[in-house]
N, C-alpha and C positions, 0 to 999 in steps of 0.2 A: 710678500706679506708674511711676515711670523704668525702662523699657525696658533702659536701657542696663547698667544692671548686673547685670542677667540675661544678656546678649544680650553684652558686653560680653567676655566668655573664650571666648566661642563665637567671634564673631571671629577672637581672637588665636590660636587652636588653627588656624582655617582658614586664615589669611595665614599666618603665622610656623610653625606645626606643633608648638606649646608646650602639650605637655599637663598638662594640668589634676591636681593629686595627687587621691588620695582624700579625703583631709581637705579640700581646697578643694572638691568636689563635695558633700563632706557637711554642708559651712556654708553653700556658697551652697541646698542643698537642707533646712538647718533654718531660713534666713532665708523662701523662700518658702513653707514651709509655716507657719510663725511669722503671716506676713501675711497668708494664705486664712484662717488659724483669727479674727486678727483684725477682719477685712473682715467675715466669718460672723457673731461674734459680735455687732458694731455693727447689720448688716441685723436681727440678730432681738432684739435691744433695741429698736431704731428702731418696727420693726412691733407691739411688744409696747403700746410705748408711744399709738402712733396711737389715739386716742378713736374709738368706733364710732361708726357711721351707723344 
């Protein structure tokens, strides 16, 4: 996952003092819950998939 687009308005809030709307906290926080649900989902495919020992 690129860093930077998480990390990315935190920045510019701290140098510059441009804060962030609601709305833009609310998409950058349905983007990374969007991609933990995804990341989740593939690990327990993955493992489901794995032939036993």
């Amino acid at each position: 996952m690129l860093l930077e687009i998480f990390l990315g308005p935190l920045f510019v809030y701290l140098a510059l003092g441009d804060k962030p709307s609601n709305m833009d906290i609310l998409g950058g926080l349905l983007v990374l819950v969007t991609l933990t649900l995804h990341t989740l989902w593939k690990l327990h495919l993955t493992r489901r998939q794995r032939p036993l020992k």
